[in-house]
Backbone as JSON, one array per atom type, in Angstrom:
{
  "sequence": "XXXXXXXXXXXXXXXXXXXXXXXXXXXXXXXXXXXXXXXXXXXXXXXXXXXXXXXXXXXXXXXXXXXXXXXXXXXXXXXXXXXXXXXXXXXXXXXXXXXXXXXXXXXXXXXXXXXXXXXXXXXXXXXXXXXXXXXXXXXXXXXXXXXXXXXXXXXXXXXXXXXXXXXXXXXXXXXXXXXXXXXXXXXXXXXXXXXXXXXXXXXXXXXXXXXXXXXXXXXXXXXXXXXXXXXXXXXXXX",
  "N": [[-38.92, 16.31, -5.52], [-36.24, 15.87, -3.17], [-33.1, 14.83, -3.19], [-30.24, 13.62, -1.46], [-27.69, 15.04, -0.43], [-24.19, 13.31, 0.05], [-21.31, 12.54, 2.06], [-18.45, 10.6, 1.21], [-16.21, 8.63, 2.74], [-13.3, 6.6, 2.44], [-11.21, 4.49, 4.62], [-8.19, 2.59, 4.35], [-5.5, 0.46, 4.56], [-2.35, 0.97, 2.63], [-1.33, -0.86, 1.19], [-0.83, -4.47, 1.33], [-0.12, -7.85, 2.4], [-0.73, -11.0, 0.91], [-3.68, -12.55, 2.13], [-3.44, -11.4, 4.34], [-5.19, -9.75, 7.18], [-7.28, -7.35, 6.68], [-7.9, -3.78, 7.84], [-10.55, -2.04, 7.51], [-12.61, 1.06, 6.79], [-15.8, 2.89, 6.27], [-16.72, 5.65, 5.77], [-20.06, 7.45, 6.06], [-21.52, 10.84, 5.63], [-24.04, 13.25, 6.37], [-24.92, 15.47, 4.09], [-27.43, 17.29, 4.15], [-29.49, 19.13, 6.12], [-32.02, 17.65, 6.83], [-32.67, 14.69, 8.45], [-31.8, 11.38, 6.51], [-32.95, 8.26, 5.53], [-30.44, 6.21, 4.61], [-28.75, 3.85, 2.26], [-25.75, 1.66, 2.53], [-23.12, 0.23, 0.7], [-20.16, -1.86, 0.61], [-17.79, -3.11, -1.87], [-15.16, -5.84, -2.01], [-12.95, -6.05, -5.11], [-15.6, -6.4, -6.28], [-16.57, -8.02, -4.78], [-19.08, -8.39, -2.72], [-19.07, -7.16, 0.95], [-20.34, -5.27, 2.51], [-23.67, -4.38, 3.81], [-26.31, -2.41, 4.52], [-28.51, 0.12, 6.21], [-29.55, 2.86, 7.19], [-31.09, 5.88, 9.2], [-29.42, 8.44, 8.98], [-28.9, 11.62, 10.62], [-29.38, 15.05, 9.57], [-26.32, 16.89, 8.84], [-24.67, 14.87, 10.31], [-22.32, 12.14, 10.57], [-22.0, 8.71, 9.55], [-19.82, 5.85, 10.73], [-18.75, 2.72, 9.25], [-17.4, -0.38, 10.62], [-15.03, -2.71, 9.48], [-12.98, -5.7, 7.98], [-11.51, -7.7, 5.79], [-9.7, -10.35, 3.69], [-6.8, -9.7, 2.27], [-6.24, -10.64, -0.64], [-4.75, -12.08, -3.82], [-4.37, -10.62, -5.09], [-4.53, -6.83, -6.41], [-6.63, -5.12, -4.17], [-9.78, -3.88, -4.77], [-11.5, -1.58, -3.52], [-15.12, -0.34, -3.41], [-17.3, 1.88, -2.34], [-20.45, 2.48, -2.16], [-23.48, 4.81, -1.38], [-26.79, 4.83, -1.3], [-30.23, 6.2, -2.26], [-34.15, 5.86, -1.21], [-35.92, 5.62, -3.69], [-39.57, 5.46, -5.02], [-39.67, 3.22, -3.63], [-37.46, 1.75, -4.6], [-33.64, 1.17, -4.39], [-31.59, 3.76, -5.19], [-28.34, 4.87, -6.43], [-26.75, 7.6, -4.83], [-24.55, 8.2, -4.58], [-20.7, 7.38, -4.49], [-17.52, 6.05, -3.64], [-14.02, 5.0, -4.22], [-11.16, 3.08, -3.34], [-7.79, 1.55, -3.79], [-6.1, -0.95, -2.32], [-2.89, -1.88, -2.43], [-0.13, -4.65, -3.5], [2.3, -3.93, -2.59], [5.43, -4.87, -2.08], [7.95, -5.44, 0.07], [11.49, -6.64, -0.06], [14.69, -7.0, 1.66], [17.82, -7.74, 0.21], [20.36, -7.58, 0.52], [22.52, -6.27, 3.57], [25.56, -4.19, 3.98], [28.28, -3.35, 5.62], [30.7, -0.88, 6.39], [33.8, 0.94, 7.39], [36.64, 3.11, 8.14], [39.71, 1.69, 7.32], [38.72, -0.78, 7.11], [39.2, -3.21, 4.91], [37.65, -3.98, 2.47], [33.74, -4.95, 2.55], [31.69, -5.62, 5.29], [29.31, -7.89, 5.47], [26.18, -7.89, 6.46], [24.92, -9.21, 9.61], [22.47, -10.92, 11.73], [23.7, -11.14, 14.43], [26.49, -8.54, 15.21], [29.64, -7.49, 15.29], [31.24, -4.33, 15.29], [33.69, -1.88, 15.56], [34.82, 0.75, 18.26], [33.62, 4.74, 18.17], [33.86, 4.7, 15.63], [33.3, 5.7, 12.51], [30.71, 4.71, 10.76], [29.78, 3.13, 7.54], [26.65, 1.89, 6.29], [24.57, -0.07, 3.87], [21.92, -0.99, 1.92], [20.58, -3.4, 0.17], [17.73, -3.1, -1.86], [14.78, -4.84, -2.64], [12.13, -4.59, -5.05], [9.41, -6.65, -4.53], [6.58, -6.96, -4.99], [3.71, -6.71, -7.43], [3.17, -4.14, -8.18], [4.15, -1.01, -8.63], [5.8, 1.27, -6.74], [6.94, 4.2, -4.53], [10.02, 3.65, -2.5], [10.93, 3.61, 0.35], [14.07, 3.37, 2.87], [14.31, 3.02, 6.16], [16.15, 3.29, 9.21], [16.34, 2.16, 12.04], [17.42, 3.62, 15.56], [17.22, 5.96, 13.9], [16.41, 7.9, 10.89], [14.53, 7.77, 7.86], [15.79, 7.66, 5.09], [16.51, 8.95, 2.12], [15.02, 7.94, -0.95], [13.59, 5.54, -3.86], [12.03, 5.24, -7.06], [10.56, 1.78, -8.0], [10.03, -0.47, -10.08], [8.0, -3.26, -10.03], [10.19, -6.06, -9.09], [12.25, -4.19, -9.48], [15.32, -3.33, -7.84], [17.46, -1.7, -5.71], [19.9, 0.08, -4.49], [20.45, 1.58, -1.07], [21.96, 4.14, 0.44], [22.96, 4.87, 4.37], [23.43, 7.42, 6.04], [26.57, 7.82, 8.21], [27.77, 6.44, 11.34], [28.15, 6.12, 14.64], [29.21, 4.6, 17.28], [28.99, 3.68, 20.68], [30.59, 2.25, 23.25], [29.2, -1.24, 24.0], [25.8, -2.76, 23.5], [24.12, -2.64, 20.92], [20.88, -2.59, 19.46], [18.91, -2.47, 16.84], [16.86, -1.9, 14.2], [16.29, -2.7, 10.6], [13.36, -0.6, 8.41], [11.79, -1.15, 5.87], [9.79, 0.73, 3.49], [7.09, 1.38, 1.44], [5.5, 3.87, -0.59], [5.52, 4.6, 1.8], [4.71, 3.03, 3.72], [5.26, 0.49, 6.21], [6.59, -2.39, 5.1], [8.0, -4.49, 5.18], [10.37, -5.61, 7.63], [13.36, -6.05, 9.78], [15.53, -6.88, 12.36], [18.39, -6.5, 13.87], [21.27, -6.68, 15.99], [24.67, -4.88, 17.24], [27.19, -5.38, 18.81], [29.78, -3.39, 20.49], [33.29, -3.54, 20.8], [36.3, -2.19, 22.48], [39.2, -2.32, 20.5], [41.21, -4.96, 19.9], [44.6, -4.86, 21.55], [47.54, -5.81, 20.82], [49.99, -7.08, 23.08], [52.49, -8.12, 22.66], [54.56, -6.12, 21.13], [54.96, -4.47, 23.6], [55.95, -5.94, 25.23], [58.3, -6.77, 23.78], [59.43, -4.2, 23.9], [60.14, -3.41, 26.24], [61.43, -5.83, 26.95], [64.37, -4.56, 25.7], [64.5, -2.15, 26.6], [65.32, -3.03, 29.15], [67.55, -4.24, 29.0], [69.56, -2.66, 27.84], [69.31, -0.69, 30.34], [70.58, -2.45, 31.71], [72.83, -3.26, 30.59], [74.31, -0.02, 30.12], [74.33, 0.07, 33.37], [76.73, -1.6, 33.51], [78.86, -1.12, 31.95], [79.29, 1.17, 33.47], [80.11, 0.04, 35.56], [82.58, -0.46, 34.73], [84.21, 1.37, 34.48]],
  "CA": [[-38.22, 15.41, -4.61], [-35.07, 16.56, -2.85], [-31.67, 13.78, -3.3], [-30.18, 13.97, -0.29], [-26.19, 15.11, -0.63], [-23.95, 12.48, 0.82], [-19.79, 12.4, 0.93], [-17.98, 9.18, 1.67], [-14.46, 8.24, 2.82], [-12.93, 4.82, 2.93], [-9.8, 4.16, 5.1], [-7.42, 1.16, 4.54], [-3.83, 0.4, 4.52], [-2.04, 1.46, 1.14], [-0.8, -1.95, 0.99], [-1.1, -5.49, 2.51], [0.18, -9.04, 2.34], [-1.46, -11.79, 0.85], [-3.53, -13.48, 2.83], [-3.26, -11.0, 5.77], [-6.32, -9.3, 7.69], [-6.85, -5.36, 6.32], [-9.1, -3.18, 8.29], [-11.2, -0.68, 6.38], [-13.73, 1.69, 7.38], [-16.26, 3.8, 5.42], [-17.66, 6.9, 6.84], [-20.57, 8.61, 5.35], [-21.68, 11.9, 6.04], [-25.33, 13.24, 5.27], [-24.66, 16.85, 4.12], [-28.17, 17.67, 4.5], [-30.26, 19.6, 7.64], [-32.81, 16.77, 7.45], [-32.31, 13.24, 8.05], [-32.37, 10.51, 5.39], [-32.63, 6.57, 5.31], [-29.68, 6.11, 2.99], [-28.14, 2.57, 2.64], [-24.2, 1.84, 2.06], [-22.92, -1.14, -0.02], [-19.1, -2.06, -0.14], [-17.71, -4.39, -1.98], [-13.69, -5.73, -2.7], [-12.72, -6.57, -6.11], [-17.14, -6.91, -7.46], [-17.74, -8.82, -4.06], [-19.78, -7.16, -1.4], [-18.91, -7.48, 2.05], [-21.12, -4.77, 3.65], [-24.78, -3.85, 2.95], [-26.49, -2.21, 5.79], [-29.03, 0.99, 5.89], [-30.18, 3.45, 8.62], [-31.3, 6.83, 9.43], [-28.32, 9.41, 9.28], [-29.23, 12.68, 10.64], [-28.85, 16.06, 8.91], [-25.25, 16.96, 9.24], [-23.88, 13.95, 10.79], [-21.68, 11.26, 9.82], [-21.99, 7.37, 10.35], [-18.69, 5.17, 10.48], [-19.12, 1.6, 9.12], [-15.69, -0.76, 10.29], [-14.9, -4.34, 8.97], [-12.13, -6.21, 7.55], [-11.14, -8.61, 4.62], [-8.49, -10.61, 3.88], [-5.89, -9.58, 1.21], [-6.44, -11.42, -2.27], [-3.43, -12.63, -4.19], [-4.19, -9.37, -6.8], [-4.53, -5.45, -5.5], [-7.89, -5.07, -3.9], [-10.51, -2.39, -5.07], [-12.83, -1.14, -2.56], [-15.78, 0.42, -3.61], [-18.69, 2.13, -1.64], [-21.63, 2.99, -2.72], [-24.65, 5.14, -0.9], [-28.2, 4.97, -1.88], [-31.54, 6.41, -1.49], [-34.77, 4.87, -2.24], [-37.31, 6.58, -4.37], [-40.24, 4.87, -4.96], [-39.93, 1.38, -3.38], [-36.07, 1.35, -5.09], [-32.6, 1.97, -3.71], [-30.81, 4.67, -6.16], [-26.95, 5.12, -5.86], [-26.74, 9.05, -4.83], [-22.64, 8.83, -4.18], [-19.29, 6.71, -4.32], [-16.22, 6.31, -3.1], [-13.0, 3.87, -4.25], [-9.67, 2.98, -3.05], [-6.89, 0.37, -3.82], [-4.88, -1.5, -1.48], [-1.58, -2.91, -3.42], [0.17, -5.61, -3.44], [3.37, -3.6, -2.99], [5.93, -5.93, -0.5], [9.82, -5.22, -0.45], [12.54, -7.62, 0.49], [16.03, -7.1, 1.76], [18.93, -8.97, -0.72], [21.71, -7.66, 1.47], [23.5, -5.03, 4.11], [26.7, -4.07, 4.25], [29.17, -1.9, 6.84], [32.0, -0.27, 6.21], [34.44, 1.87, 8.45], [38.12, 3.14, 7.87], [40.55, 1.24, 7.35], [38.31, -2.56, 6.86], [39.58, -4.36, 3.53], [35.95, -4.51, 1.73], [32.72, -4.58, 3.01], [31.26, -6.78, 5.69], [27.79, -8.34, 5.41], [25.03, -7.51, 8.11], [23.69, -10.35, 9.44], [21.37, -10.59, 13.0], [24.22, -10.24, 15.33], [27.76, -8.0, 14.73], [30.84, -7.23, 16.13], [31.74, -3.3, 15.15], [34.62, -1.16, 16.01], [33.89, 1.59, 18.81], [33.69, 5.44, 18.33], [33.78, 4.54, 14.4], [32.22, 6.21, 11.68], [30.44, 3.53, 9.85], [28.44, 3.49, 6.72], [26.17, 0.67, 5.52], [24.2, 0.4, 2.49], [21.06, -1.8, 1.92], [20.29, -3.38, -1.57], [16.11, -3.41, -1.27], [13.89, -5.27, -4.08], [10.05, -4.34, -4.95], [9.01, -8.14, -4.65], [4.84, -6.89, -5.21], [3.06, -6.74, -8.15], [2.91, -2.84, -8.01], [5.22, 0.41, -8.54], [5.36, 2.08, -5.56], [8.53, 4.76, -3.8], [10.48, 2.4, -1.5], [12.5, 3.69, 1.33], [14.37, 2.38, 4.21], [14.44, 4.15, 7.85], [17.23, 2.56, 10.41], [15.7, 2.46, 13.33], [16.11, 4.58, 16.12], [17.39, 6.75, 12.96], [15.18, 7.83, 10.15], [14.67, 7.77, 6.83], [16.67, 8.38, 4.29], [16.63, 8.49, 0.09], [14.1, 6.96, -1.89], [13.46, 5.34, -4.95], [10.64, 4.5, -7.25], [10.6, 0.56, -8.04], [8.83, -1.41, -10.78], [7.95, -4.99, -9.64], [11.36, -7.02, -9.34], [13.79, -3.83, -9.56], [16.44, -3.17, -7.35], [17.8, -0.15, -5.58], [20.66, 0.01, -3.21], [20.34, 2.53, -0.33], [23.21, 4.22, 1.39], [22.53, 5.11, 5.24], [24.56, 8.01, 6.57], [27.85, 7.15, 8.58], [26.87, 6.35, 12.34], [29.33, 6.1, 15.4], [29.0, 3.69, 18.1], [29.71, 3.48, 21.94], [30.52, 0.5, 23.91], [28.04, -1.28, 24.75], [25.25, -4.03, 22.84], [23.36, -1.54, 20.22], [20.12, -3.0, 18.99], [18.6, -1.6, 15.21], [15.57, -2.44, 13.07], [15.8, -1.77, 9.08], [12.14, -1.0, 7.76], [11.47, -1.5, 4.45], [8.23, 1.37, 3.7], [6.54, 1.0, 0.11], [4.22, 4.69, 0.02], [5.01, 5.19, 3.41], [3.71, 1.85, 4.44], [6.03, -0.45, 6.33], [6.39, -4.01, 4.17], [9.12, -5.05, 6.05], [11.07, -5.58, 9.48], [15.0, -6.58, 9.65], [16.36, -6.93, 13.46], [19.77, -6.98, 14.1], [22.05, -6.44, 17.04], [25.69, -4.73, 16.88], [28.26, -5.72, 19.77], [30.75, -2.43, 20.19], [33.67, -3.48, 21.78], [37.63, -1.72, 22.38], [39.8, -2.95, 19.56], [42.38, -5.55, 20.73], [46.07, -4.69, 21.75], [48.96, -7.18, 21.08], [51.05, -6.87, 23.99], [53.87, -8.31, 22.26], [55.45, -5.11, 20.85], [55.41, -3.68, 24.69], [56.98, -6.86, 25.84], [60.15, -6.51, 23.14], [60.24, -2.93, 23.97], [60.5, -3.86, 27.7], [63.07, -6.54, 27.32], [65.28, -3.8, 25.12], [65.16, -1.2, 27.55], [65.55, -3.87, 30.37], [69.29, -5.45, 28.29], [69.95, -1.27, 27.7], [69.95, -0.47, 31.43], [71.76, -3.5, 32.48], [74.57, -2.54, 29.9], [74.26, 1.12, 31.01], [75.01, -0.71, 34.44], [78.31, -2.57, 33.4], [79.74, 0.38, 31.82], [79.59, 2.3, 34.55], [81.03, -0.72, 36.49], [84.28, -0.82, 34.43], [85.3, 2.74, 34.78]],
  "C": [[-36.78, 15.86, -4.46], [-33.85, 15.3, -2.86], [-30.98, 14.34, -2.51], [-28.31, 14.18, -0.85], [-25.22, 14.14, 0.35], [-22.0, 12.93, 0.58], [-19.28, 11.54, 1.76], [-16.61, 9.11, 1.43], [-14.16, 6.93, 2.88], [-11.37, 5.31, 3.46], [-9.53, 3.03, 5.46], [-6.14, 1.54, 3.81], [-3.67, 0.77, 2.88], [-1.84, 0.14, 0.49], [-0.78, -3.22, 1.9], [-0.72, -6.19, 2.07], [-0.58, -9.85, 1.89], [-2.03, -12.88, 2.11], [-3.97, -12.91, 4.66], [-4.64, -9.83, 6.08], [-6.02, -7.67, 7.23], [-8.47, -4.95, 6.96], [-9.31, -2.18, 7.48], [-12.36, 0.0, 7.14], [-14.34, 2.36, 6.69], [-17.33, 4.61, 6.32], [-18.46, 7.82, 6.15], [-21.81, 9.2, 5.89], [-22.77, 12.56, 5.4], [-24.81, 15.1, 5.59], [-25.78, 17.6, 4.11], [-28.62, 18.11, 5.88], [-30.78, 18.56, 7.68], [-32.21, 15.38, 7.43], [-33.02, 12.58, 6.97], [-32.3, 9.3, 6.16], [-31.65, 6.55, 3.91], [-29.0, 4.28, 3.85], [-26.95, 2.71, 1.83], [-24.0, 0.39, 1.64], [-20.81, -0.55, 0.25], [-18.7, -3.14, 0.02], [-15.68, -3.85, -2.21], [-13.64, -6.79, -4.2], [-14.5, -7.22, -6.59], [-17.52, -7.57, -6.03], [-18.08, -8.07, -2.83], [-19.27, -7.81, 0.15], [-19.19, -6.11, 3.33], [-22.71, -4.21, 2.86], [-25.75, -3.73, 4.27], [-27.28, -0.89, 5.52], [-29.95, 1.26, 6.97], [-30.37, 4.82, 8.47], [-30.18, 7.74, 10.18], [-28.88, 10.82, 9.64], [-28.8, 13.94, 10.08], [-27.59, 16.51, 9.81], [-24.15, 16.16, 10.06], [-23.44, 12.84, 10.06], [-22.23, 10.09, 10.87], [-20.52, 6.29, 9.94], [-19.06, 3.6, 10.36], [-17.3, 1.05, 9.11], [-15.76, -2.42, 10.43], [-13.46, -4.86, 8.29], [-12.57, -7.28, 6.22], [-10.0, -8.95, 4.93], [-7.86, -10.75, 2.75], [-5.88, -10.74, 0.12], [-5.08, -11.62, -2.35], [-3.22, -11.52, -5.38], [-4.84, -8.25, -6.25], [-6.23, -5.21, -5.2], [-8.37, -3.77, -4.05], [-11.3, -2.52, -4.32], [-13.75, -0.2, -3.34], [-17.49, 0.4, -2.79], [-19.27, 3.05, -2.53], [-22.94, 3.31, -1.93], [-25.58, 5.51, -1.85], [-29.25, 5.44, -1.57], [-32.56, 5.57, -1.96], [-36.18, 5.78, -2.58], [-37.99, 5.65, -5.07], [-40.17, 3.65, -4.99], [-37.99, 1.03, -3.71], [-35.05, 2.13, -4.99], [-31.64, 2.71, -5.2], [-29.36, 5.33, -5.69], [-26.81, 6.98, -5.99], [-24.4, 9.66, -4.66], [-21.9, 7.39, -4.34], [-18.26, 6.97, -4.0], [-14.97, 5.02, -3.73], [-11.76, 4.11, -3.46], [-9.11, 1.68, -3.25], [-6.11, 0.02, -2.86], [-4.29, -2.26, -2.38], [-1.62, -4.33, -2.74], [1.84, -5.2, -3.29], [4.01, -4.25, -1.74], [7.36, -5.26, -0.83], [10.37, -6.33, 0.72], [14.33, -7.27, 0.69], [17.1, -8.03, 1.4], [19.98, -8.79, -0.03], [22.65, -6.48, 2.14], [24.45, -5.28, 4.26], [26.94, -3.15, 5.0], [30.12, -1.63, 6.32], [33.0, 0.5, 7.08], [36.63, 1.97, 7.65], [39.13, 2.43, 8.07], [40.76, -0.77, 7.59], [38.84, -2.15, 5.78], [38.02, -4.46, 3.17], [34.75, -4.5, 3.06], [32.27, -6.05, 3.8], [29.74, -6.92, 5.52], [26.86, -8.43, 6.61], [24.48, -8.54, 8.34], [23.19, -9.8, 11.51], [22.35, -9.93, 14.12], [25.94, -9.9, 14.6], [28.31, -7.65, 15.65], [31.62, -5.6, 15.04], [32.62, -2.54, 16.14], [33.95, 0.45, 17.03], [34.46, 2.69, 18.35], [34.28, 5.84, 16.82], [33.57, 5.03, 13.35], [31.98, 5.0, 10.66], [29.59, 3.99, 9.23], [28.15, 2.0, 6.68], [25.13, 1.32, 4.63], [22.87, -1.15, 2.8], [20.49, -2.04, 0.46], [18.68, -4.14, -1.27], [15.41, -4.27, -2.62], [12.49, -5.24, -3.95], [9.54, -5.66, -5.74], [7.31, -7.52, -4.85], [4.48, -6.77, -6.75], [2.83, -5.38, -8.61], [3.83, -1.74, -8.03], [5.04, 0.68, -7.55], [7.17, 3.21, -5.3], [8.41, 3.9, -2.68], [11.52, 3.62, -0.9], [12.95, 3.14, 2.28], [14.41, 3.5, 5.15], [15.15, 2.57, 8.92], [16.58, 3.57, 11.3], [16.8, 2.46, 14.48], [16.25, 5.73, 15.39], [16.39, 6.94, 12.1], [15.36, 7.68, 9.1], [15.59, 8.26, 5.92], [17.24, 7.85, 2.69], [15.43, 7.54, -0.28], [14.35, 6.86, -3.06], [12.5, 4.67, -5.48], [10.82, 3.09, -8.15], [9.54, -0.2, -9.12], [8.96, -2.66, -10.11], [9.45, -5.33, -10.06], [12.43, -6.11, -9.6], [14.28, -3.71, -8.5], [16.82, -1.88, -7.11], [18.71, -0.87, -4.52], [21.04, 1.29, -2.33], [21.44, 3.03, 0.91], [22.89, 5.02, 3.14], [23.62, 6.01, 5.79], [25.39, 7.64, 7.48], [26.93, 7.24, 10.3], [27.79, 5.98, 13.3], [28.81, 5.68, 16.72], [29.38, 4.08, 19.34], [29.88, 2.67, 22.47], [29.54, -0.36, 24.11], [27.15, -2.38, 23.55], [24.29, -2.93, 22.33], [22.1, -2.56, 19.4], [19.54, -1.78, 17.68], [17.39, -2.37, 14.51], [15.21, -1.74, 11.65], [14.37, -1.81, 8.82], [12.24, -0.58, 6.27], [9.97, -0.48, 4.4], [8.54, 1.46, 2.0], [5.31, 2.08, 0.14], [4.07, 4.79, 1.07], [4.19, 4.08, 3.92], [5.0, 0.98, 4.73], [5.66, -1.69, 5.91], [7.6, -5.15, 4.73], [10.12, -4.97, 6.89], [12.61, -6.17, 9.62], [15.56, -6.35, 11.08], [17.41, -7.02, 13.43], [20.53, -6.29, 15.47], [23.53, -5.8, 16.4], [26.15, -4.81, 18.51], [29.56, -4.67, 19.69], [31.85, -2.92, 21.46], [35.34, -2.35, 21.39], [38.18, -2.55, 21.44], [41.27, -3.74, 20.42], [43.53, -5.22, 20.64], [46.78, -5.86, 22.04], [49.69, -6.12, 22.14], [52.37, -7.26, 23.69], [54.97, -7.16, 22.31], [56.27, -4.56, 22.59], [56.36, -4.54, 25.24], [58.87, -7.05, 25.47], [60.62, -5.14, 23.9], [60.85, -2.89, 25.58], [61.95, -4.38, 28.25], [64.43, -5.92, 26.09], [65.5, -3.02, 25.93], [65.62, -2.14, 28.47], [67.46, -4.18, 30.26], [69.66, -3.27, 28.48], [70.28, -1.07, 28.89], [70.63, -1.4, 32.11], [73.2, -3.5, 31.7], [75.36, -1.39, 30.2], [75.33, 0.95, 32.42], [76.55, -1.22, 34.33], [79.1, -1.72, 32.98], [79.95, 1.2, 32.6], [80.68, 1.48, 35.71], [82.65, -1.2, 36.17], [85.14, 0.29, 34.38], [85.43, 2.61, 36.31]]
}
């Protein structure tokens, strides 16, 4: 009796939200010339949520796609194909994968530019200086249950620096300097955990010209103004 060769992929997110819909797919591939009847099982975390069995032809694949919805603790996928030799299905292959629980949260951005007094705090909308060089900095926290590398990417900028995070530490991420033009600049920090975005941060910046007191010009005005009218009188007493 020939056992038919099988090889199986699963694809799902690295990471997901509690709570929140994760698509998965498992694709398996009969590495044999002839066709089999093989049947596919997968389950998350021991419970099944596919069990299904058909005639794959030699050298072709079959894609099986379904969802779940994120547990409150890192979900294990595991598939399992079977054949059935006499009357009973026999597991000929497997496959696993984990989806985390890895999330990150933004505690707080700052800006900077030459010649502010301390650092201002980023909130949705800002008022920055034009033609600037500004830095800001982002202090990130790995709120999941899970280690993972955390980086940030300023959007329509990219990534930049990582660091790897146990549950509940802390990193603060500096974003290279960035120089404005007039005008209403929209930005989106992401938060990626393994290259998986975990979180979204909008904010607006408002670039306008820096204000001019007119005062000074006004003294210097009414000094030259008293100057040539003295000018004037001196000339009128010779």
């Amino acid at each position: 009796m020939t056992v038919p060769e099988v090889s199986i992929l699963i694809t799902a997110p690295e990471s997901a939200e509690v709570g929140e819909k994760v698509p998965v797919s498992v694709k398996v591939t009969n590495l044999m010339e002839d066709s089999y009847y093989l049947g596919t099982e997968l389950s998350v975390n021991a419970v099944l949520i596919l069990s299904t069995s058909e005639f794959i032809p030699g050298g072709s694949s079959k894609t099986y796609d379904m969802f779940f919805y994120m547990p409150e603790v890192p979900a294990l996928l595991v598939a399992v194909v079977k054949y059935q030799v006499a009357g009973l299905w026999v597991p000929i292959g497997s496959a696993s994968k984990t989806v985390t629980l890895a999330k990150g949260e933004l505690l707080i951005g700052l800006a900077w530019w030459e010649g502010k007094d301390g650092w201002n705090e980023i909130l949705e909308t800002n008022t920055w200086p034009v033609n600037t060089a500004i830095i800001t900095t982002w202090k990130v926290k790995n709120t999941g249950n899970e280690s993972a590398v955390f980086k940030t990417r300023l959007l329509p900028f990219g990534v930049e620096g990582e660091a790897w995070l146990t549950p509940g530490a802390t990193f603060i991420f500096e974003q290279s300097a960035i120089s404005l033009s007039l005008g209403t600049h929209h930005f989106t920090l992401e938060i990626l955990a393994d290259d998986e975005v975990v979180a979204e941060y909008p904010f607006q910046v408002v670039v306008s010209e820096p204000r001019v007191s007119w005062l000074p010009w006004a003294i210097g005005a009414g000094v030259l103004g008293l100057g040539t009218v003295a000018l004037l009188a001196a000339k009128k007493k010779k």
